[in-house]
C-alpha atoms as an extended CHARMM CRD file, in Angstrom:
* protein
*
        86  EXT
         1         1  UNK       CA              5.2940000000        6.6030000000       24.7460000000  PROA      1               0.0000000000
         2         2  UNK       CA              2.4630000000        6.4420000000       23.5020000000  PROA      2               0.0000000000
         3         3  UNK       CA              1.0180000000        9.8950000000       23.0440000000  PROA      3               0.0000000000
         4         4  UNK       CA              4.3840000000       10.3920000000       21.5220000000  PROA      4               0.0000000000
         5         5  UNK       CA              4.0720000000        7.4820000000       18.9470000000  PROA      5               0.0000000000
         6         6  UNK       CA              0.5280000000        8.8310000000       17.9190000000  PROA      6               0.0000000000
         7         7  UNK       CA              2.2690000000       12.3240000000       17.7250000000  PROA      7               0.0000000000
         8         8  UNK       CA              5.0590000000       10.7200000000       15.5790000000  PROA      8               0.0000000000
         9         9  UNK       CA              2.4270000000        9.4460000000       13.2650000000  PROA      9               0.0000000000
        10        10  UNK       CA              1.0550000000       12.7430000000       12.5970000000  PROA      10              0.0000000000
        11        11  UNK       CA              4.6360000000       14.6460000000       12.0820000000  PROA      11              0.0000000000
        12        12  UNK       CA              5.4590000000       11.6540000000        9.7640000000  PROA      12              0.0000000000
        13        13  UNK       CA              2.5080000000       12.6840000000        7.7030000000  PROA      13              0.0000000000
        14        14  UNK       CA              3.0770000000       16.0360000000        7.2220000000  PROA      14              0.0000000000
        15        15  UNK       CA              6.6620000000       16.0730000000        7.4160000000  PROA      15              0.0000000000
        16        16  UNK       CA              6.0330000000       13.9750000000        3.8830000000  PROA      16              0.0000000000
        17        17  UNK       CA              8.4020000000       11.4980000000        5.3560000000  PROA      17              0.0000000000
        18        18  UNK       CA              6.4220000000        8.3790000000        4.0140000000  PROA      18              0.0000000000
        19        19  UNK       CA              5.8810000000        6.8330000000        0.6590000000  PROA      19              0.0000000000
        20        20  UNK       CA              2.0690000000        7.0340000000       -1.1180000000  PROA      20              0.0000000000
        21        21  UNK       CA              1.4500000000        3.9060000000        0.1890000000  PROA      21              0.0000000000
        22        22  UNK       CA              2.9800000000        4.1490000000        3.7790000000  PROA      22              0.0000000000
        23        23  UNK       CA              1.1600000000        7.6070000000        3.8620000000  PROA      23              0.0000000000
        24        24  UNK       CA             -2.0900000000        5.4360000000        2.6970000000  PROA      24              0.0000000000
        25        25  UNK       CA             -1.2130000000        2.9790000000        6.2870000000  PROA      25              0.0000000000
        26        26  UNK       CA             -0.6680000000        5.8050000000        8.1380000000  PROA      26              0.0000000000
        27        27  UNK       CA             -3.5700000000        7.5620000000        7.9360000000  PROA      27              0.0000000000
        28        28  UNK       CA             -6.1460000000        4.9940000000        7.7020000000  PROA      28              0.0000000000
        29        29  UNK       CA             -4.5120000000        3.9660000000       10.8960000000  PROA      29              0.0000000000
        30        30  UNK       CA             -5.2630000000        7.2450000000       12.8180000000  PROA      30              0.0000000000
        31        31  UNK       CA             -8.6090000000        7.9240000000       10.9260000000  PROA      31              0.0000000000
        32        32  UNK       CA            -10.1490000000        4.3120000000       11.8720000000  PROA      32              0.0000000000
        33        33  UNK       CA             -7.8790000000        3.2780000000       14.7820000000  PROA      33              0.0000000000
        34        34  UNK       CA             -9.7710000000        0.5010000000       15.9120000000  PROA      34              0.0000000000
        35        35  UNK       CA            -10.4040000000       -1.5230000000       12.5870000000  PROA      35              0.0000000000
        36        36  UNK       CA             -6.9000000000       -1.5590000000       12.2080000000  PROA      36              0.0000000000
        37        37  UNK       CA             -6.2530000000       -2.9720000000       15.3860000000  PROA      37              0.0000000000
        38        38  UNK       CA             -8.0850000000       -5.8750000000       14.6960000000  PROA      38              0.0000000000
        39        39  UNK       CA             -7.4810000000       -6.5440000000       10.8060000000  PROA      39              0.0000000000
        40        40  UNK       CA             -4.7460000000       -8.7120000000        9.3510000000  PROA      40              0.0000000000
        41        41  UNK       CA             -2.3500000000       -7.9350000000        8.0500000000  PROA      41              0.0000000000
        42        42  UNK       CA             -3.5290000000       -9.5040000000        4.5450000000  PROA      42              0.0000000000
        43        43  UNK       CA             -6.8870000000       -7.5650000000        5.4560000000  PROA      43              0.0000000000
        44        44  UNK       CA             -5.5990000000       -4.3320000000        6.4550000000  PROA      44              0.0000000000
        45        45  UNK       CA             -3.1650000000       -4.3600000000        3.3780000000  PROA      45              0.0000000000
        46        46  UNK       CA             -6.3910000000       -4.8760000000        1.3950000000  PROA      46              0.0000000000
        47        47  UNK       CA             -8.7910000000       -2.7630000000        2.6850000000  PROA      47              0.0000000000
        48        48  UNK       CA             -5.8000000000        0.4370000000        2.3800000000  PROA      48              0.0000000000
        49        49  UNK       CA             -5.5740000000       -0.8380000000       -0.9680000000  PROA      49              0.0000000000
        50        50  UNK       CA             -1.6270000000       -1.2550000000       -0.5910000000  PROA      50              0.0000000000
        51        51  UNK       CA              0.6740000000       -4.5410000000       -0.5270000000  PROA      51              0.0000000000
        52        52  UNK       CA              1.6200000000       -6.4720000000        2.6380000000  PROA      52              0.0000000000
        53        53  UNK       CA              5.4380000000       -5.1410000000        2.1100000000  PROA      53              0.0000000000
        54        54  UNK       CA              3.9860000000       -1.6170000000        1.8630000000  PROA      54              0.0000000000
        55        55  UNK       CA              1.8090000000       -1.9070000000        5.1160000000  PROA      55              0.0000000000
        56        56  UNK       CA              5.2130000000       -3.4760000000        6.6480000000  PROA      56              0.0000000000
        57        57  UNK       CA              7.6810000000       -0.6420000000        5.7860000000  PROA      57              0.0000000000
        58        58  UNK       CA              5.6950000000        1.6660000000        6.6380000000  PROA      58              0.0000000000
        59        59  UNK       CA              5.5630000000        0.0140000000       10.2720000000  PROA      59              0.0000000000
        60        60  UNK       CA              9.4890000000        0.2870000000       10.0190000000  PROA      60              0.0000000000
        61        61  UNK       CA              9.6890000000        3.6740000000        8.8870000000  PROA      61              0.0000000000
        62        62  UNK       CA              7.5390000000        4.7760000000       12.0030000000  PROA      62              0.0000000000
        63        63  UNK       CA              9.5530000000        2.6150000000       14.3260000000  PROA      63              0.0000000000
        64        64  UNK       CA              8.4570000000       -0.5660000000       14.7040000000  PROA      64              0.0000000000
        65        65  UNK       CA              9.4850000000       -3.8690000000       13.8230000000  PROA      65              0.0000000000
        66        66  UNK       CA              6.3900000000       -5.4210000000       12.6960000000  PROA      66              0.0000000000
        67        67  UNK       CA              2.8180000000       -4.8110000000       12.7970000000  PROA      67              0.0000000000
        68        68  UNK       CA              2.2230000000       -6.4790000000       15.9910000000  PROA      68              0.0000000000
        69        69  UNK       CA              4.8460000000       -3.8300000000       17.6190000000  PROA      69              0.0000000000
        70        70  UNK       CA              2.8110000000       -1.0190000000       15.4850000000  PROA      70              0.0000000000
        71        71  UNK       CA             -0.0170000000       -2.1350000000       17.1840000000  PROA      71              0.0000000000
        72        72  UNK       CA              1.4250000000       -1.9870000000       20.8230000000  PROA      72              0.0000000000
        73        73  UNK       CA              1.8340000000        1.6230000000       21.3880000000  PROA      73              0.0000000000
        74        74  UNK       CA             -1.6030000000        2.3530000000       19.1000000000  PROA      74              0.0000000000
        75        75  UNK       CA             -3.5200000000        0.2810000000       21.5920000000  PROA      75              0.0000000000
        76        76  UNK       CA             -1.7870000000        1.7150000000       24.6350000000  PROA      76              0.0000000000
        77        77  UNK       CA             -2.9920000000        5.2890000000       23.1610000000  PROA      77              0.0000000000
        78        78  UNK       CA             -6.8660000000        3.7410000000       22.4990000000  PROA      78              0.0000000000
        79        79  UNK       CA             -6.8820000000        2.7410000000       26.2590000000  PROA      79              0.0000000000
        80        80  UNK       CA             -5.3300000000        6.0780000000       27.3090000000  PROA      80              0.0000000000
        81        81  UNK       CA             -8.7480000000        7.3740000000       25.6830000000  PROA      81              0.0000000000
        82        82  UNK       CA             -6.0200000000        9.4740000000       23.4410000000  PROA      82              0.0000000000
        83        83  UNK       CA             -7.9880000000       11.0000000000       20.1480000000  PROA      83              0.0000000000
        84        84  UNK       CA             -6.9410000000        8.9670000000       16.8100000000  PROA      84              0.0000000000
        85        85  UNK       CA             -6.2370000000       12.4580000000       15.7260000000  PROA      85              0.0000000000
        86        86  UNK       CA             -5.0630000000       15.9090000000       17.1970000000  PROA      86              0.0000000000
């Protein structure tokens, strides 16, 4: 699942399937995996330079419930010693 999820983040961005600011998530996400595992959500918001709602939806629109289940399958993929990026 998780190679597929990191996958899934990828196709989202180029399939243009998320929002500015979801796009902003999504790739600060796979470009600095680790800092976003262990930011906030108030921080990570922030530091993207989007709102907590924005960083939220866009954790929705990729599948997940929340941030905390964003951050399952991302972790699972940093273990697997999986590049942030393809």
């Amino acid at each position: 699942m998780t190679t597929h999820f990191v996958i899934r983040v990828q196709a989202a961005l180029e399939a243009g399937e998320l929002s500015r600011g979801e796009r902003r998530f999504a790739q600060f996400v796979l470009e600095a995996p680790d800092e976003a595992m262990r930011l906030s959500l108030a921080k990570l918001a922030e530091t993207v330079g989007v709102s907590e709602p924005t960083v939220l939806r866009g954790c929705r629109r990729l599948g997940c419930a929340n941030l905390q289940a964003f951050r399952i399958p991302m972790a699972g993929a940093g273990a697997r010693g999986l590049p942030a990026t393809h």
